[in-house]
C-alpha positions in Angstrom: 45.2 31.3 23.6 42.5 33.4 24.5 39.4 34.8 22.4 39.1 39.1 23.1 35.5 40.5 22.0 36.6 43.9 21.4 33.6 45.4 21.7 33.2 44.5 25.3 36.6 46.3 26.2 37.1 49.4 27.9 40.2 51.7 28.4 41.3 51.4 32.2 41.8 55.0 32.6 38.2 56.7 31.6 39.2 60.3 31.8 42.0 59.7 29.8 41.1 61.1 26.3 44.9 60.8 24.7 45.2 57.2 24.3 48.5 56.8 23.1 51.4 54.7 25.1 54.5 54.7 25.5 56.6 53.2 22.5 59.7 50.3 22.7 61.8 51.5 24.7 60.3 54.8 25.9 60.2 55.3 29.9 57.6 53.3 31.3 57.3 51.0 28.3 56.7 47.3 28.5 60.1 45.4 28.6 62.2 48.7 29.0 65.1 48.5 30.0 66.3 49.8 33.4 70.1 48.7 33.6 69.2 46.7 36.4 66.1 45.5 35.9 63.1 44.9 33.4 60.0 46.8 33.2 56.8 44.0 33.1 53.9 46.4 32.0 53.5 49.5 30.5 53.0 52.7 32.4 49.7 54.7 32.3 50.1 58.2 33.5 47.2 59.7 35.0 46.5 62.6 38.0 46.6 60.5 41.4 42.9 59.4 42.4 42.1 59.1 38.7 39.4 56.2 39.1 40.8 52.9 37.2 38.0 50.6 35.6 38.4 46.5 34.3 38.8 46.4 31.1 36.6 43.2 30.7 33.8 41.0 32.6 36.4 38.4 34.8 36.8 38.0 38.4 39.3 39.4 41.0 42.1 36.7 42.0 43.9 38.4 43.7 44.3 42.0 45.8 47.8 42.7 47.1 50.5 45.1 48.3 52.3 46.7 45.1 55.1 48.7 46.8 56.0 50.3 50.5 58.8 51.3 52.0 59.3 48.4 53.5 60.5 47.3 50.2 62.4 50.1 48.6 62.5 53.6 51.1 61.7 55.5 48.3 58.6 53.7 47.4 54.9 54.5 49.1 52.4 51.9 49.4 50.6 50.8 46.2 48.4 48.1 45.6 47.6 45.4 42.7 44.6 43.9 41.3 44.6 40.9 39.0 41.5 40.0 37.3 41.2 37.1 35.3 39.0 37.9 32.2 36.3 36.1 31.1 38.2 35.7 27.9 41.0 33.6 29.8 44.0 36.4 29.9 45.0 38.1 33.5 45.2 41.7 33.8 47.6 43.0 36.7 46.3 46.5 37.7 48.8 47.9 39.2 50.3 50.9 41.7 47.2 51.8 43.0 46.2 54.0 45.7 43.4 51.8 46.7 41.4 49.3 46.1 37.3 49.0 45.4 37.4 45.2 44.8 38.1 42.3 46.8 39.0 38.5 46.1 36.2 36.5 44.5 34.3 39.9 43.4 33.2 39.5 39.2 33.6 42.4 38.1 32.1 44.1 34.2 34.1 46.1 31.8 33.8 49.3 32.9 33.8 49.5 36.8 35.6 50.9 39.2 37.7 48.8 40.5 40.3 51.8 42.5 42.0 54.7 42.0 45.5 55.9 40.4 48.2 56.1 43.2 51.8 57.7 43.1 54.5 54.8 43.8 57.6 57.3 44.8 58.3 59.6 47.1 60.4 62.0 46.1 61.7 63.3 49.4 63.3 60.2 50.0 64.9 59.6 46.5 68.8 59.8 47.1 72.3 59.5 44.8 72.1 55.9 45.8 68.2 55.4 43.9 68.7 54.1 40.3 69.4 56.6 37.5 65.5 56.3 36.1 64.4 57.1 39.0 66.2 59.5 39.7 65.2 61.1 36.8 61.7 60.9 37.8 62.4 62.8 41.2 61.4 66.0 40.5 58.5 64.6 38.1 57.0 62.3 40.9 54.7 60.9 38.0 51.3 59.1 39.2 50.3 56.3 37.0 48.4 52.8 36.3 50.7 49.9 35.8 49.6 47.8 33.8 50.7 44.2 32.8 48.8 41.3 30.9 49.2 37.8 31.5 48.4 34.5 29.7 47.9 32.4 33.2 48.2 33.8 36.9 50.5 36.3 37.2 53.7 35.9 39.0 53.7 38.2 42.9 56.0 36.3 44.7 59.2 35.3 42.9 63.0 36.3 43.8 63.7 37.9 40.7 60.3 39.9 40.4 59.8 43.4 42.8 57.2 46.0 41.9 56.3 45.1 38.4 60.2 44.7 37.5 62.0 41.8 36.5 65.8 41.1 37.6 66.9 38.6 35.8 67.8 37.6 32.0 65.0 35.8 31.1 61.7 36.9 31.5 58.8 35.4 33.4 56.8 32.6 31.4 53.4 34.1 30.3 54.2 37.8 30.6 52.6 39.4 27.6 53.6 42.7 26.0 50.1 44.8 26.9 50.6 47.7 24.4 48.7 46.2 21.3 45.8 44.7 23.5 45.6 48.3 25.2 46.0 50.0 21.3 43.1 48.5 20.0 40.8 49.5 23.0 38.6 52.3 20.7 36.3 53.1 23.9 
């Protein structure tokens, strides 16, 4: 297990002044459930652009491609970030509109390490798109997805796509983020 000084935390959204996340089982929640899949991390809504900091001193693992259309058509691209904290837990910074870090940067708490991006696109959201998001269509919500991990998070598996899981089980080491992000007072 890992050791979190508190007082060296910041919240990953800095112009977010409400605080509060979604609870069990609310949309974007961690573990919701999607009827065909399982949401990894919980959902930060903020503007698109919205700058995104680390929450802790770690280094930058990895940098990928969170979602495109070449994945789902109604998707845009999105990036990830995973740092692994100094503290020994790996935070998954995800849909992204870009990207201010690169592998082997160390990064503090604090910096910018991208910006909020919007993961759908609405005009291509058809009868044949799940229900959730097709509720989202005309909402078109922009957001940080956010999951925490004990050891390096999982990218490339068959039963994980875009920070959902399809499967029964979840992955090993997925943590639910929403009391680590609770208890972030700055």
């Amino acid at each position: 297990m890992f050791i979190i000084n508190k007082d060296m935390r910041k919240f990953p959204l800095p112009n977010r002044k409400d605080k509060s996340l979604q609870k069990n089982g609310d949309c974007g929640s961690f573990w919701e459930d999607r009827k065909d899949r399982r949401h990894c991390g919980i959902d930060l809504y903020a503007p698109e652009g919205e700058p995104v900091i680390s929450i802790e001193d770690g280094d930058v693992t990895d940098v990928g491609i969170m979602t495109s259309p070449e994945m789902i058509s109604y998707w845009n691209r999105t990036y990830y970030i995973i740092i692994r904290n100094h503290s020994g837990s790996f935070c998954k910074y995800g849909e992204l509109g870009s990207s201010n870090v690169k592998v082997g940067d160390t990064v503090e708490a604090g910096q910018l390490i991208g910006h909020v991006g919007a993961v759908l696109n609405s005009k291509k959201i058809d009868k044949n798109a799940p229900e959730y998001i097709q509720k989202l269509k005309d909402k078109n919500p922009s957001m940080l997805h956010f999951e925490l991990w004990e050891e390096a998070p999982v990218v490339e598996d068959n039963n994980y796509l875009g920070g959902n899981w399809f499967g029964d089980k979840g992955p090993k080491k997925l943590l639910d983020p929403t009391d680590y992000l609770s208890s972030i007072e700055s």
